[in-house]
TORGUTI-556494 format. One record per residue (C-alpha): residue number from 1; x, y, z. Coordinates in steps of 0.2 Angstrom, whole numbers, plus 5000, padded with zeros to 4 digits. Layout:
<node><i>NUM</i><east>X</east><north>Y</north><up>Z</up></node>
...
This chain:
<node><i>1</i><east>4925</east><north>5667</north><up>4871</up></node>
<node><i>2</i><east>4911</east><north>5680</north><up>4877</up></node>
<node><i>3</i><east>4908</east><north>5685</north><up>4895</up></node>
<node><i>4</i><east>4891</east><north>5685</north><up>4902</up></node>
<node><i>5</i><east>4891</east><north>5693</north><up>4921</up></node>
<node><i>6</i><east>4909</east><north>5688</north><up>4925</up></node>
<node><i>7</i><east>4907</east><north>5671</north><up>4921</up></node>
<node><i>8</i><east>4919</east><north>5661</north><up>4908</up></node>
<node><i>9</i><east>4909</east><north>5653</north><up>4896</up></node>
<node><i>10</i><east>4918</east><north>5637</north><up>4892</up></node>
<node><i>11</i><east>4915</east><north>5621</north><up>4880</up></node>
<node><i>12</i><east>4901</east><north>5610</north><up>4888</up></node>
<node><i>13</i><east>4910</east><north>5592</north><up>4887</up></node>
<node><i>14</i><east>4927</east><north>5586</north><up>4892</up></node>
<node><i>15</i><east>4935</east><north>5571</north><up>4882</up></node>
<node><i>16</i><east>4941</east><north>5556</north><up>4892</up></node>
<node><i>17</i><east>4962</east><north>5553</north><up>4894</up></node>
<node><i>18</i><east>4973</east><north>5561</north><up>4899</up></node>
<node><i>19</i><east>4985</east><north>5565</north><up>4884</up></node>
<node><i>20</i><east>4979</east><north>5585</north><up>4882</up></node>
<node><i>21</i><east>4991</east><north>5601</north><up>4881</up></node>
<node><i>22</i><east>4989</east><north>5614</north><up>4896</up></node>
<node><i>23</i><east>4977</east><north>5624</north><up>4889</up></node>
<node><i>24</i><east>4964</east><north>5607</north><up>4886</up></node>
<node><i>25</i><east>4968</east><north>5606</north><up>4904</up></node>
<node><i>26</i><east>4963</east><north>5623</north><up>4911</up></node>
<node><i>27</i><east>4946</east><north>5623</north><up>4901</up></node>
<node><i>28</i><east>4941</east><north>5603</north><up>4906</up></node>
<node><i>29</i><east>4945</east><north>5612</north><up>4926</up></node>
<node><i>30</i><east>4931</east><north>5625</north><up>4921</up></node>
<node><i>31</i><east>4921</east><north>5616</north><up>4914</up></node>
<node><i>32</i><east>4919</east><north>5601</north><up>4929</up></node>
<node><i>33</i><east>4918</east><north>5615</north><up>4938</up></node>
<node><i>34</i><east>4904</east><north>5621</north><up>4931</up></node>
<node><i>35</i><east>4896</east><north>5604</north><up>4932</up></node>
<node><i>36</i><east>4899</east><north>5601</north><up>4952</up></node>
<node><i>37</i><east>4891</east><north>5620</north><up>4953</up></node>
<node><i>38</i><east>4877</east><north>5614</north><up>4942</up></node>
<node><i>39</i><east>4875</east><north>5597</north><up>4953</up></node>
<node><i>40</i><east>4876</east><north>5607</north><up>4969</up></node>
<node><i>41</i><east>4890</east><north>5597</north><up>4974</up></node>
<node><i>42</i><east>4897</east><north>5612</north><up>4979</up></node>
<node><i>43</i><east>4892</east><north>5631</north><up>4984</up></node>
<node><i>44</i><east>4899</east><north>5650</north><up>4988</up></node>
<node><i>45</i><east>4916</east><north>5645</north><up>4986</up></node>
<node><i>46</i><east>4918</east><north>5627</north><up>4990</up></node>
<node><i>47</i><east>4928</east><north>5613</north><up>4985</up></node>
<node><i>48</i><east>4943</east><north>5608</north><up>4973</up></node>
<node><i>49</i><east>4950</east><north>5603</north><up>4956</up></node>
<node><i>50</i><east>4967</east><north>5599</north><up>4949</up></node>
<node><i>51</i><east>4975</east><north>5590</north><up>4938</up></node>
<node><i>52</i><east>4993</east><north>5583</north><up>4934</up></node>
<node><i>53</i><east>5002</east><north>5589</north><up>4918</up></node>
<node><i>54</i><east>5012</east><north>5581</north><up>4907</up></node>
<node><i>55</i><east>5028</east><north>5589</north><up>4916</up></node>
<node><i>56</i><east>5025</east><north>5584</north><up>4932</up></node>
<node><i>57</i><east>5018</east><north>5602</north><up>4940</up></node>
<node><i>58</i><east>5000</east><north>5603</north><up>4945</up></node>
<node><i>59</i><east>4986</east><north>5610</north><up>4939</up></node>
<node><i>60</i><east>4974</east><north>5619</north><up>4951</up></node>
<node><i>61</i><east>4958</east><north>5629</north><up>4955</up></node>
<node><i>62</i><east>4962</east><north>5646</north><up>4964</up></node>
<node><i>63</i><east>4955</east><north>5649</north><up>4985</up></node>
<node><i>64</i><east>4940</east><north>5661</north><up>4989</up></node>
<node><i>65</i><east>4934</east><north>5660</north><up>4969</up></node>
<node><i>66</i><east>4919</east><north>5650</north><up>4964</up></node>
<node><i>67</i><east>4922</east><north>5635</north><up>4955</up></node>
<node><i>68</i><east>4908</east><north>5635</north><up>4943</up></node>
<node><i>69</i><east>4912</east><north>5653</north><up>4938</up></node>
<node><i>70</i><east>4931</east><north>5651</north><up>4932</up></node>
<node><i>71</i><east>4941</east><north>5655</north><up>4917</up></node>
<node><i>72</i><east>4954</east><north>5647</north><up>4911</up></node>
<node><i>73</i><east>4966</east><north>5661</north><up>4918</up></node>
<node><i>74</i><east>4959</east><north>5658</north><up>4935</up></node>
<node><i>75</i><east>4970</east><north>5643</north><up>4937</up></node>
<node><i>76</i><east>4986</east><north>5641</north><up>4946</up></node>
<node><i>77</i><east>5002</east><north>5629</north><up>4943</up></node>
<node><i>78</i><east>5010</east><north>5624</north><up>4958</up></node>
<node><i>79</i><east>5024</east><north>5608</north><up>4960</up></node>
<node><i>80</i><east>5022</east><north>5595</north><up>4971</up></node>
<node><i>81</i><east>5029</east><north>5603</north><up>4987</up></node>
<node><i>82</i><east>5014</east><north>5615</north><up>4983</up></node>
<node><i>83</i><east>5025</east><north>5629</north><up>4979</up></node>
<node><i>84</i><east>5018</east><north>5642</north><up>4968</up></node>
<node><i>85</i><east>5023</east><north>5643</north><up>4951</up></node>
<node><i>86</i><east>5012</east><north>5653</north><up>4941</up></node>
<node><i>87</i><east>4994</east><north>5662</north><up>4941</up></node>
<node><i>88</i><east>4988</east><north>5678</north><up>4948</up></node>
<node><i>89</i><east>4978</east><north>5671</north><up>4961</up></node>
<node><i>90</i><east>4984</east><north>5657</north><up>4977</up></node>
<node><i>91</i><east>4981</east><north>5637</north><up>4977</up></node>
<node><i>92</i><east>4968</east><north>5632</north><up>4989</up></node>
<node><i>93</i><east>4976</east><north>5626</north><up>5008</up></node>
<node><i>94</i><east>4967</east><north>5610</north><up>5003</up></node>
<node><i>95</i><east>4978</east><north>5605</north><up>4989</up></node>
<node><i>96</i><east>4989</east><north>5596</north><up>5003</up></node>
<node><i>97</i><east>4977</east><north>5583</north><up>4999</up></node>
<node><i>98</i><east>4979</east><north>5584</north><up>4983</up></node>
<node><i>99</i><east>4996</east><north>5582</north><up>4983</up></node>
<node><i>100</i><east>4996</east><north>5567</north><up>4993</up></node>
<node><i>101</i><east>4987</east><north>5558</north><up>4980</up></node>
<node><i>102</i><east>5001</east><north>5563</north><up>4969</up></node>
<node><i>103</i><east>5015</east><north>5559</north><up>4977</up></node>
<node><i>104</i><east>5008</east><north>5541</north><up>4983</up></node>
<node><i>105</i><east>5000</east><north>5537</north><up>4965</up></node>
<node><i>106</i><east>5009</east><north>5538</north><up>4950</up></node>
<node><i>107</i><east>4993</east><north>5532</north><up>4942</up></node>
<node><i>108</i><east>4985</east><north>5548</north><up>4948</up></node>
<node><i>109</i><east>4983</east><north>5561</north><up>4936</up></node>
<node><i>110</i><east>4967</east><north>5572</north><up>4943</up></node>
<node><i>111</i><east>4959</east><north>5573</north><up>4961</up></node>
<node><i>112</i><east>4940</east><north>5581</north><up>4964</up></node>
<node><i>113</i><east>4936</east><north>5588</north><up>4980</up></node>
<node><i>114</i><east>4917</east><north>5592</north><up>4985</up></node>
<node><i>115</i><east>4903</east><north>5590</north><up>4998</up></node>
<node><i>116</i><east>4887</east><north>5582</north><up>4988</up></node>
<node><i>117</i><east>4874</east><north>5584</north><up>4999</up></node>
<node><i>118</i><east>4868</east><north>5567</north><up>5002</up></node>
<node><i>119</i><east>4885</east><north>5557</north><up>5002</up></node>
<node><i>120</i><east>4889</east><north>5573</north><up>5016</up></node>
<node><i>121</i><east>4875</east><north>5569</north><up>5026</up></node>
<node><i>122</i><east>4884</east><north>5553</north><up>5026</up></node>
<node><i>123</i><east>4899</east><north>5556</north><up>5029</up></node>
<node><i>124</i><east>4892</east><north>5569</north><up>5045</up></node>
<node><i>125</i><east>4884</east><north>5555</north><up>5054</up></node>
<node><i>126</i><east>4900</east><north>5546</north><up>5053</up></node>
<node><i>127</i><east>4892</east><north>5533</north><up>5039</up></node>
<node><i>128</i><east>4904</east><north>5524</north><up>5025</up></node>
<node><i>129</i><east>4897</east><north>5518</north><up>5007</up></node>
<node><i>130</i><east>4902</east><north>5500</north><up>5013</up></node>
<node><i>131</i><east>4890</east><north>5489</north><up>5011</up></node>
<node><i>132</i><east>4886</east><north>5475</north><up>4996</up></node>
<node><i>133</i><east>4873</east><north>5485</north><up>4988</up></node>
<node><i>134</i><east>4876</east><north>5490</north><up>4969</up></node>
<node><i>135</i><east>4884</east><north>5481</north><up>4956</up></node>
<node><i>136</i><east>4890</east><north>5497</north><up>4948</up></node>
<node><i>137</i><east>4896</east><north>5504</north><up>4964</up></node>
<node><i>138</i><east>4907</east><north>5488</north><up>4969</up></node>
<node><i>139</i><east>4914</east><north>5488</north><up>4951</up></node>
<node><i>140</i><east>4919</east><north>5503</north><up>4951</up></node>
<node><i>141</i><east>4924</east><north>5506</north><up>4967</up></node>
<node><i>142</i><east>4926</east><north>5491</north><up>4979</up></node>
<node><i>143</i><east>4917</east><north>5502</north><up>4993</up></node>
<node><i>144</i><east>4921</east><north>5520</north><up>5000</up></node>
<node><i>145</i><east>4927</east><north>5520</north><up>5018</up></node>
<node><i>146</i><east>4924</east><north>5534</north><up>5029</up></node>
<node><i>147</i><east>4941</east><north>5544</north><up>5034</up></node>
<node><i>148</i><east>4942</east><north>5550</north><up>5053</up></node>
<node><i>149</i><east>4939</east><north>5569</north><up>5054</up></node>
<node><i>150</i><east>4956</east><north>5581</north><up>5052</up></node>
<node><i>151</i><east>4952</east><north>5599</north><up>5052</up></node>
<node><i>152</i><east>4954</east><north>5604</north><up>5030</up></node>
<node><i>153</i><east>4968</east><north>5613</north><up>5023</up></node>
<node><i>154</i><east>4982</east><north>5605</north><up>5037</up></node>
<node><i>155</i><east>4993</east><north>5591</north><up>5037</up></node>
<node><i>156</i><east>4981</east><north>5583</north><up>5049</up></node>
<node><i>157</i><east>4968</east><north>5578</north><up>5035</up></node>
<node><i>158</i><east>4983</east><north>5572</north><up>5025</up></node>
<node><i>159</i><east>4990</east><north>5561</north><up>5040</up></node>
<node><i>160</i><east>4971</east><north>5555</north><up>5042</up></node>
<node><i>161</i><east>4971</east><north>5550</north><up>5022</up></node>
<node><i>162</i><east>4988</east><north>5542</north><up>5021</up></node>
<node><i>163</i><east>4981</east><north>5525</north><up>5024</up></node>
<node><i>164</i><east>4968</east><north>5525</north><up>5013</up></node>
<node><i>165</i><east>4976</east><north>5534</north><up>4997</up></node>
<node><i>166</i><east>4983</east><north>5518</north><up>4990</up></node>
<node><i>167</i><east>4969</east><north>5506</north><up>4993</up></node>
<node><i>168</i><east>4954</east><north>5517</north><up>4987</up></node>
<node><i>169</i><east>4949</east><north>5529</north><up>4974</up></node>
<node><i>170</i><east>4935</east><north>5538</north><up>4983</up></node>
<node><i>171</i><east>4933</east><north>5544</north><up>5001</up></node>
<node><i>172</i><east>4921</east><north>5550</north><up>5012</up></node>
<node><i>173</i><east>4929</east><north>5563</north><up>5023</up></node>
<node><i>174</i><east>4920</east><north>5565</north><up>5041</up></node>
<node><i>175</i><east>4912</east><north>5580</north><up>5044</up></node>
<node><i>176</i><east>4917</east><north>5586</north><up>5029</up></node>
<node><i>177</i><east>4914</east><north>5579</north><up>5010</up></node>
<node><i>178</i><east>4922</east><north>5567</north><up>4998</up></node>
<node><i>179</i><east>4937</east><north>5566</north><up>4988</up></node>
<node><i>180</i><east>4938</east><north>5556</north><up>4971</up></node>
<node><i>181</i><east>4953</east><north>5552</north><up>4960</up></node>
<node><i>182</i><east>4956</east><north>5546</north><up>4942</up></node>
<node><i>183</i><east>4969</east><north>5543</north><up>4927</up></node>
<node><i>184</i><east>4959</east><north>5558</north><up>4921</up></node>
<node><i>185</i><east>4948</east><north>5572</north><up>4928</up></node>
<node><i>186</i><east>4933</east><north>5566</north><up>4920</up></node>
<node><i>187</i><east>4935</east><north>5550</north><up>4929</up></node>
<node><i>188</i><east>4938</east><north>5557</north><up>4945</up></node>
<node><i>189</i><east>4921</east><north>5567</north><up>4941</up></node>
<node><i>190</i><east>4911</east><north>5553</north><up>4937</up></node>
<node><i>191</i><east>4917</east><north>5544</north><up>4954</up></node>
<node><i>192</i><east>4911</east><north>5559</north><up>4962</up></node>
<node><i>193</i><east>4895</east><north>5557</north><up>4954</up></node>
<node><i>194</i><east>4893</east><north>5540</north><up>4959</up></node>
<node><i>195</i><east>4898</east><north>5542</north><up>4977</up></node>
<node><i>196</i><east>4882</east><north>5555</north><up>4976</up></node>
<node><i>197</i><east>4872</east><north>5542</north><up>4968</up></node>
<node><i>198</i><east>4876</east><north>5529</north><up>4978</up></node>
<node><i>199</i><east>4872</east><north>5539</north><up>4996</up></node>
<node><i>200</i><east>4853</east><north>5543</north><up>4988</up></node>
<node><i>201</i><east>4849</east><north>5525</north><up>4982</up></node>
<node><i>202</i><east>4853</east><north>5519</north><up>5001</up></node>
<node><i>203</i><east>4843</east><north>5533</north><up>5008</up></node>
<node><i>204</i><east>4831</east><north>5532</north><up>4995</up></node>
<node><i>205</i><east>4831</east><north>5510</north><up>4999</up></node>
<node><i>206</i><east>4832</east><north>5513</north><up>5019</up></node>
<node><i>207</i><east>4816</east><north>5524</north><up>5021</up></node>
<node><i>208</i><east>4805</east><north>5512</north><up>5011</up></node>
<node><i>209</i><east>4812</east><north>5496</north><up>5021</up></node>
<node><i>210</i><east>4828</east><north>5486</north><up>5023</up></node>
<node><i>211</i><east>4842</east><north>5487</north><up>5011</up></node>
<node><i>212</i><east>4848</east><north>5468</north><up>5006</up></node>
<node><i>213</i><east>4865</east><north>5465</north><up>5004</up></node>
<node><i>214</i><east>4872</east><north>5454</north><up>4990</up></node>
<node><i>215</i><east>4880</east><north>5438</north><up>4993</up></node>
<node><i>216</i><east>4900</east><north>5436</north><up>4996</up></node>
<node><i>217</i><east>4900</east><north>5423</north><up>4979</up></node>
<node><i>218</i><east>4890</east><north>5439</north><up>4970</up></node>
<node><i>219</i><east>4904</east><north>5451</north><up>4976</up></node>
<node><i>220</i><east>4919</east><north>5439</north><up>4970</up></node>
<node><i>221</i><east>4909</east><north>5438</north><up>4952</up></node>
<node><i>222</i><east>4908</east><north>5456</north><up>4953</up></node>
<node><i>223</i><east>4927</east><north>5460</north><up>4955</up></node>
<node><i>224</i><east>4931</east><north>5446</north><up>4944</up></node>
<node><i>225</i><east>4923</east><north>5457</north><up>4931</up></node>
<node><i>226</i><east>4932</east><north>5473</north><up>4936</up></node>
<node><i>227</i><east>4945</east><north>5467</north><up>4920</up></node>
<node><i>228</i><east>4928</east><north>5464</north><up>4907</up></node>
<node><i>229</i><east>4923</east><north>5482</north><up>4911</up></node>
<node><i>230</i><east>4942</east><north>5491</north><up>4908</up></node>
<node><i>231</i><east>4940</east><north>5494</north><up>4928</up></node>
<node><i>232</i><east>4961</east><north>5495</north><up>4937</up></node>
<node><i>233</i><east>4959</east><north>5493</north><up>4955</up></node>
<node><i>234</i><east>4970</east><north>5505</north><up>4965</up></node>
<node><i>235</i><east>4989</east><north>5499</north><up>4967</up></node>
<node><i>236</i><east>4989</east><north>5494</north><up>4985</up></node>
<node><i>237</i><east>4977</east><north>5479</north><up>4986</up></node>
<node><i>238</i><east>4974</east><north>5481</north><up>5005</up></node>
<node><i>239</i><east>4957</east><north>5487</north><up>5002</up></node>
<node><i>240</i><east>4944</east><north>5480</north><up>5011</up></node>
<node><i>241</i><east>4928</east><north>5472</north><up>5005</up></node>
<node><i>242</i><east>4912</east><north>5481</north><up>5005</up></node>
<node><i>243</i><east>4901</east><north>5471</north><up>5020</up></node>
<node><i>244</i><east>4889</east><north>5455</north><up>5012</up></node>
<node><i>245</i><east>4875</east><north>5446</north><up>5017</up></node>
<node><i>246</i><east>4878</east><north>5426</north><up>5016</up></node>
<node><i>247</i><east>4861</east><north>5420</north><up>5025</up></node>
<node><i>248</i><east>4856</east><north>5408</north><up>5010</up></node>
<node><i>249</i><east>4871</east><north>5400</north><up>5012</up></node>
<node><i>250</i><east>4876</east><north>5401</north><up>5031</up></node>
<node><i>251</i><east>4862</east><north>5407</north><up>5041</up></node>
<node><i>252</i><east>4873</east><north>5424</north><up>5045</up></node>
<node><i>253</i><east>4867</east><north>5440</north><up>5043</up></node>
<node><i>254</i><east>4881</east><north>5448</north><up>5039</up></node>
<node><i>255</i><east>4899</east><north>5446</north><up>5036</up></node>
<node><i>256</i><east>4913</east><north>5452</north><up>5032</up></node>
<node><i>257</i><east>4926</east><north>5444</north><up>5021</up></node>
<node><i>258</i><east>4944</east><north>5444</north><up>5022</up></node>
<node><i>259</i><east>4957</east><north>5447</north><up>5007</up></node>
<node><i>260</i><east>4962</east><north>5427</north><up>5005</up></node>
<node><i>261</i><east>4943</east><north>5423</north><up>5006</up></node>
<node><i>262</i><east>4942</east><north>5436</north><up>4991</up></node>
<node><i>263</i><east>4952</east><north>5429</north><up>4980</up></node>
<node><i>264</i><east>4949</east><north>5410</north><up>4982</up></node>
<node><i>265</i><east>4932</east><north>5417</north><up>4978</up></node>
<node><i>266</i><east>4938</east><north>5428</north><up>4963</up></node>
<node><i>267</i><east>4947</east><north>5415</north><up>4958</up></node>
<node><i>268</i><east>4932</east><north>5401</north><up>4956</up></node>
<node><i>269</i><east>4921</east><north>5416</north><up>4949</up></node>
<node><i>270</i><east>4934</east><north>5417</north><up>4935</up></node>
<node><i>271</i><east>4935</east><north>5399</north><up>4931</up></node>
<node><i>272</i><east>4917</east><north>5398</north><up>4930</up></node>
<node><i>273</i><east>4916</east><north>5411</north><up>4918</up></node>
<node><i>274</i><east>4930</east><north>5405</north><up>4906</up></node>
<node><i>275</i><east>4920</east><north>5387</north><up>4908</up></node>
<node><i>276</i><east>4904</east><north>5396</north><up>4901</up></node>
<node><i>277</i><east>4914</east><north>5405</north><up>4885</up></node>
């Protein structure tokens, strides 16, 4: 493929799944890179990619390179003890993180590491994405807690992130960004995006008045229908609920519910819905 100005022109789409041979791999890498570039979800030399192939090492983006501007040859294969395998250039200190997802999620097969300006902002004021707010957002996602800030590219960040690796697919990281994982890197892209989304839509909603939170009955139909929409929840099921507003039914403002509460909910959601088919 040409060159123009250093820059690695690559295919503009990447196909969903994760069933792709190495070199599928490397260009889907350059192009999300591209995208996050594009999306300003990342500058200079900023943020991280990776994927898991089909023999267990890992895929990566190079340290101190752009990640909109890479070829293919760019990338770098490391193993899961982050030892280098193969590539010219050195994996990013920040593929700890990386790794962690890996070795605590088999299910994991790609991580995305950015700082979108917006969901940043958030994340630097020490605000989570938790509240009841979008359907799409507690579908997809539950909610996105807020991980305490660890200095980047040290076991510290990944000692902060343990607990929330098994419970959550997308992180705000204090003072820092956000991390997003998937079965696939398009996936873990798209949660990236959303995570963005999300952080404009309640900046967008709190300068113009007061955001209203959904009901707890609305969240339990909403995660009830995680199955209808081909959403899998992550495997550790101690995630917490995203906070509600019950005052038509309780006079509260706002509350917080528990995991039993949850799924009595879910439960009655899903038993009205079969009664309506």
């Amino acid at each position: 493929m040409p060159r123009v100005k250093g820059v690695f022109s690559v295919s503009g789409s990447v196909l969903a799944g994760h069933a792709k041979n190495e070199s599928e791999h490397r260009r889907d890498i350059c192009t999300v890179g591209r995208w996050l570039y594009e999306r300003e979800y990342i500058v200079a030399c900023e943020g991280n990619l990776s994927v898991r192939l089909p023999d267990g090492r890992i895929l990566t983006t190079p340290t101190c390179m752009n990640k909109g501007m890479l070829s293919p040859a760019d990338l770098v294969v490391i193993d899961l003890d982050g030892k280098h395998l193969e590539g010219e250039r050195r994996a990013s200190s920040e593929l700890l993180m990386h790794l962690l997802f890996y070795r605590m999620r088999t299910d994991v097969m790609a991580v995305c590491h950015a700082h979108p300006i917006t969901a940043t902002g958030f994340a630097t004021s020490g605000r989570a994405l938790d509240h009841a707010l979008l359907p799409e957002v507690i579908i997809g996602l539950g909610q996105v807690p807020l991980v305490r800030y660890a200095t980047a590219g040290t076991p510290d960040l990944s000692q902060a992130l343990e607990p929330y690796v098994e419970d959550y697919d997308a992180l705000l990281l204090a003072n820092h960004g956000a991390v997003t994982c998937g079965p696939d890197l398009l996936t873990a892209f798209f949660r990236m995006e959303t995570i963005e989304h999300s952080a404009k839509i309640v900046l967008a909603a709190e300068s113009v008045g007061t955001p209203k939170l959904l009901s707890s009955r609305e969240v339990a139909k909403l995660m009830a229908a995680r199955a209808r929409y081909g959403v899998t929840p992550p495997p550790g099921g101690g995630a917490e609920l995203p906070v509600t507003s019950d005052a038509e039914d309780d006079g509260a403002d706002e509350i917080t519910l528990k995991r039993d509460e949850l799924d009595a909910l879910i439960e009655e959601a899903v038993r009205k819905d079969r009664a309506r088919r």
